[in-house]
C-alpha positions in Angstrom: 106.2 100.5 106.9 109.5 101.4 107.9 111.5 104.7 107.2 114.0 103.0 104.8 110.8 101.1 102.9 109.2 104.7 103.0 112.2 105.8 101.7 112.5 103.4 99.0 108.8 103.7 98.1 109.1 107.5 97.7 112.2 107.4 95.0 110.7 104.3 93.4 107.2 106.6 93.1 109.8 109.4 91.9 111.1 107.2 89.2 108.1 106.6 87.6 106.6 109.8 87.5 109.8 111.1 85.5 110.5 107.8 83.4 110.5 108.4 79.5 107.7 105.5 79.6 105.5 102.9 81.3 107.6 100.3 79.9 111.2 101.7 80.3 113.6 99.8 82.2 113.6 102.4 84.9 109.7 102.3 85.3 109.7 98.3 85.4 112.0 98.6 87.9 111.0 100.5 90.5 107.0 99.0 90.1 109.4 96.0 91.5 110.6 97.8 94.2 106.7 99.0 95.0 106.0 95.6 94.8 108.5 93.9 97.3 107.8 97.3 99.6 104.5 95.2 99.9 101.2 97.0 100.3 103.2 99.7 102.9 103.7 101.2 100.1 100.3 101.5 98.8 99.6 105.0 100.1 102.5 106.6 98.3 101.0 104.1 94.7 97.6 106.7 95.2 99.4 109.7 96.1 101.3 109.4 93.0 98.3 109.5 90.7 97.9 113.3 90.9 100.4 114.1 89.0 99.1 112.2 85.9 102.5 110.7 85.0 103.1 107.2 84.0 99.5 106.1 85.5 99.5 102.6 83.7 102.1 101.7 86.1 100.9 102.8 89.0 96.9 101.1 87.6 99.0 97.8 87.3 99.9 98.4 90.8 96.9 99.4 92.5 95.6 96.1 90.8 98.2 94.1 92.9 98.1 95.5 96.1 94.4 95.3 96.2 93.1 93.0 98.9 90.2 93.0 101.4 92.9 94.2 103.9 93.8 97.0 101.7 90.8 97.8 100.5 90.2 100.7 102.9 92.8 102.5 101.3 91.0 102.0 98.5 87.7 103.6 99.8 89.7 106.9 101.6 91.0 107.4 97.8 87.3 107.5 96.8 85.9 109.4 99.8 88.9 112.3 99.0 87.1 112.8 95.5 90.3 114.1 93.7 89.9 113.9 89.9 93.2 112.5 89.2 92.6 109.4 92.0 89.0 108.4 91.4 89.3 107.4 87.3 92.0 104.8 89.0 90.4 104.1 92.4 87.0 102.9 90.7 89.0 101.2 87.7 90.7 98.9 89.9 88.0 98.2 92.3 84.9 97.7 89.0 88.1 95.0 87.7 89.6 93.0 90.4 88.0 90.1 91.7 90.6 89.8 94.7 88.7 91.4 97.6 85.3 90.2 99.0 83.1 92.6 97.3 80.8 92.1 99.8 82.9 95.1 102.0 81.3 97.6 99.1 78.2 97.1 100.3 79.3 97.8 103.8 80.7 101.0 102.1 77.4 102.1 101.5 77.4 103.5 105.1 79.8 105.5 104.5 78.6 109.0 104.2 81.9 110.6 103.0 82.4 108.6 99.5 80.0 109.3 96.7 77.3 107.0 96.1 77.7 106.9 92.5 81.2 106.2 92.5 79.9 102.6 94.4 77.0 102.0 92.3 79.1 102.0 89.3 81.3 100.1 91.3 78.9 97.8 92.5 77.4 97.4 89.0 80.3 96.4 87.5 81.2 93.5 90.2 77.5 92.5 89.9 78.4 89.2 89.3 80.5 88.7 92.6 78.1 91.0 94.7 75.4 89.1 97.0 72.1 90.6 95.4 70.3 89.7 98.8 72.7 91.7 100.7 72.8 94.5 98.8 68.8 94.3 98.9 68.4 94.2 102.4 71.2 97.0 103.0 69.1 99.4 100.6 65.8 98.7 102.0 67.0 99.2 105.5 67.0 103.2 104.5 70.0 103.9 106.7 71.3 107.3 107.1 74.2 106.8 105.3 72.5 105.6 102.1 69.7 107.9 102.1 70.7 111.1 99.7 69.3 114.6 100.9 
């Protein structure tokens, strides 16, 4: 992302963290600004969420920018473990049916993000996870799975 769409992505953010409402004109607005920024503006959509302003809008757009190209965003948001991100980060990835689910699995390595922040994730996409996969991932007893 550029410095002007940085720019733009930054007072768009701005905006909806001090509009009146979710559904002002102001708010509606600059989620359409976030939303022709493309996902470049992502970052700055979960940095907002800390400050627990307006977080509808910035749900609704976390829903739209989520992708299996995006979706490692997603996970750093999880593995940060901030209270104000997580609620959001988990909502949007337990809802959404527009990544390949089957990269949660693969997250299961990961040894920075929670484990029960992706079993309730996984849970809830149960229908659009490969049991099999997730089987065989679980019985292999990797490191990064394995809770001390």
């Amino acid at each position: 992302m550029g410095l002007l769409d940085s720019h733009k992505a930054k007072k768009a953010v701005a905006t909806i963290i001090n509009a009146a409402s979710a559904s002002s004109a102001d708010a509606l607005q600059a989620a359409a600004t976030l939303k022709k920024i493309g996902p470049g503006a992502l970052q700055h959509v979960i940095d907002a969420l800390i400050e627990q302003s307006n977080t509808e809008v910035f749900e609704n757009l976390l829903e739209y920018f989520l992708s299996s190209k995006t979706l490692p965003l997603y996970l750093d948001a999880l593995a940060h473990d901030d209270r104000e991100i997580v609620p959001s980060i988990k909502k949007a990835l337990s809802t959404s049916s527009k990544f390949d689910t089957g990269l949660l699995i693969d997250a299961l390595e990961r040894a920075d993000i929670r484990k029960e922040y992706l079993a309730s994730i996984l849970k809830a996409q149960g229908k659009n996870i490969s049991q099999k996969r997730l089987l065989e991932v679980l019985g292999s007893g990797s490191s990064g799975i394995r809770q001390t």
